[in-house]
Structures are given as C-alpha cells and as structure tokens.
C-alpha positions as CSV (number, residue, x, y, z in Angstrom):
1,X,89.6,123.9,102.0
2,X,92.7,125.1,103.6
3,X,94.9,127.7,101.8
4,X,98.9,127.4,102.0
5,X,100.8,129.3,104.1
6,X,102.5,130.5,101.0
7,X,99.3,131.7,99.4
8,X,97.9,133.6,102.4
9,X,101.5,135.9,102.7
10,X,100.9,136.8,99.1
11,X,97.6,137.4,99.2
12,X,98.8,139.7,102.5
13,X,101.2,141.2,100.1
14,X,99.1,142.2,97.3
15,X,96.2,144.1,99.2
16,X,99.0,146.0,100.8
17,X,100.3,146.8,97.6
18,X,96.8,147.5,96.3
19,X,96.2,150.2,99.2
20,X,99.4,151.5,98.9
21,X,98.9,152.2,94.9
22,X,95.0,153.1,95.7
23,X,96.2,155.9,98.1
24,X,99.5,156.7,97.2
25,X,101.5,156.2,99.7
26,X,102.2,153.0,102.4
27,X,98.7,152.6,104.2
28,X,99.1,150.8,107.6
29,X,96.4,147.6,108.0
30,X,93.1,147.9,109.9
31,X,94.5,147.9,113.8
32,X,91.2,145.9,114.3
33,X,91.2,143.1,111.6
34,X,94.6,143.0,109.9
35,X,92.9,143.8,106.4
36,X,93.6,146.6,103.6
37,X,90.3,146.8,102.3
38,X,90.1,150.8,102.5
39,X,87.5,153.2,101.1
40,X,87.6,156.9,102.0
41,X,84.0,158.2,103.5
42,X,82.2,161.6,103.4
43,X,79.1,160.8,104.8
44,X,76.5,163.7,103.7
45,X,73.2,164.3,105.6
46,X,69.6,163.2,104.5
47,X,66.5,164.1,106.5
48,X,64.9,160.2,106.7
49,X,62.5,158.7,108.9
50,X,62.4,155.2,110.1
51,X,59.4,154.4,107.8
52,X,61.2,155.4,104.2
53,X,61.3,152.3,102.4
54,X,64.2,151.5,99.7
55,X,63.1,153.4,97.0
56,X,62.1,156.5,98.9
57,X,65.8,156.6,100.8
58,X,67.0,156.6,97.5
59,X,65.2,159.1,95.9
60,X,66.0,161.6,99.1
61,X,69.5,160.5,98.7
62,X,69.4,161.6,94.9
63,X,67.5,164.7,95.9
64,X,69.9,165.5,98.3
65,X,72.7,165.4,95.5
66,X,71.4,167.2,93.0
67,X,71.0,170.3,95.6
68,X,74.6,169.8,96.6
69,X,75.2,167.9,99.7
70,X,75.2,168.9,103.0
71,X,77.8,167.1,104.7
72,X,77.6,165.5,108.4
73,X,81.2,167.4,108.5
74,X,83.7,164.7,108.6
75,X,85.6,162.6,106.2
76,X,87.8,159.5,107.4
77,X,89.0,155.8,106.2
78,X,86.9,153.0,107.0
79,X,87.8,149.5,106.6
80,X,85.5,147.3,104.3
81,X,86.2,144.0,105.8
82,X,84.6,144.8,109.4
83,X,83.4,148.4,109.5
84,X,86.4,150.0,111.8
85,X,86.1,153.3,111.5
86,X,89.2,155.2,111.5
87,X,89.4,158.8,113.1
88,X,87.9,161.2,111.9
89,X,89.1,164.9,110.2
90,X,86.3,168.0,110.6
91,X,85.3,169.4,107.1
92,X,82.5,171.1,108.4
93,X,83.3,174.4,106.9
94,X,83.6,172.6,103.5
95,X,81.1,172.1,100.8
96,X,81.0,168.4,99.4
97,X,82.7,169.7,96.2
98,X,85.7,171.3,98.2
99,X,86.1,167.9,100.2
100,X,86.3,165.9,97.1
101,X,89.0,168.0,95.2
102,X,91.1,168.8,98.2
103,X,94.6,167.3,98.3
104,X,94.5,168.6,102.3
105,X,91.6,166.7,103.3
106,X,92.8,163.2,101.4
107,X,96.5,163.9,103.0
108,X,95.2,164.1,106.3
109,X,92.6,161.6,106.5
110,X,95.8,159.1,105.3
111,X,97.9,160.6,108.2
112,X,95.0,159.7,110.7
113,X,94.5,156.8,109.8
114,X,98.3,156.0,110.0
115,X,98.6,157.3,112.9
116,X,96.1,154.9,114.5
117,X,97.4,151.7,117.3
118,X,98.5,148.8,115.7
119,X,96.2,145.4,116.2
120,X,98.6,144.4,118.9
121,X,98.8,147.3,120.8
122,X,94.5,147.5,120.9
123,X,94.5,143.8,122.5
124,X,91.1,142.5,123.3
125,X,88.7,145.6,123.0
C-alpha cells in the first residue's frame, strides 16, 4: 500500500521535530539514509570471547556495570534506521559517569554530527 505524498512530508516533518525536541536543538538528517532516528552511543568495553552465549554476554555486560564501566573512549550519534555512524568525539580520559552528566560531551557530539556532508554531497559511496 502506497502512502500519499502528503503523508510522507509530515511524517518527514515530525521525526525532525522529534530529534530536534530529543536533542535540543535542530539535528541535521542521516547524510546516508535521510532519517532522524538518533540515539547517542558510549560504547563501554567487555572482555568476551566468540564462544559466550546470550546469557553469559549479558551477565559480563552486567558485571561490567556494576564495577563502573570502562569505556572504549568515544561517544557519537548513530542513526537507528541503517547503523551510520556519525564521527566520533574522544572521552577517553572520562569515566562513564562523567560522559553521561557532561553538557560538553552531549554539545559536541551534536556539533559533529551536524557538521557531517549532506546525502547529496556523499553520492554513491
């Protein structure tokens, strides 16, 4: 089924304004797929092997947690829809707690990501 023209602008319309009122300020789409779907990653580190089923990830990522995370040092925007991965800011010298309350990290991770090529200017790559 075919959605009208009409229907697909607004839809447009509202996930900018949703990512606009998620981050607080105007958030520029995802120069790979067009989409606002936006989430804010700081990936922390857990020592895994390829054999750890389900259960045991989870219970290293829970362990890792409680002991205060050790980050993999960066923090950027990612887009939800296809996995782009904006550019990333180095918060090595952080602890996870730091990264989480700091209104430095979450301004320039916004400014990166902002500051990325539009989907027109990437072309085909």
């Amino acid at each position: 089924m075919m959605k009208r023209k009409g229907r697909e602008m607004s839809d447009k319309k509202y996930t900018a304004q949703r990512a606009k009122f998620r981050f607080g300020q105007p958030m520029n789409p995802c120069p790979k797929c067009g989409g606002y779907n936006l989430g804010t990653k700081v990936p922390i580190r857990i020592d895994h092997d390829e054999n750890d089923d389900a259960r045991a990830l989870l219970r290293k990522w829970a362990k890792a947690h409680r002991e205060g995370p050790v980050l993999k040092g960066i923090a950027y925007i990612v887009c939800q829809d296809c996995f782009h991965q904006g550019p990333h800011f180095d918060c090595s010298h952080m602890s996870y707690d730091e990264v989480m309350k700091s209104h430095d990290v979450a301004k320039e991770v916004k400014r990166l990501w902002n500051s990325q090529e539009s989907k027109d200017a990437l072309g085909d790559r």
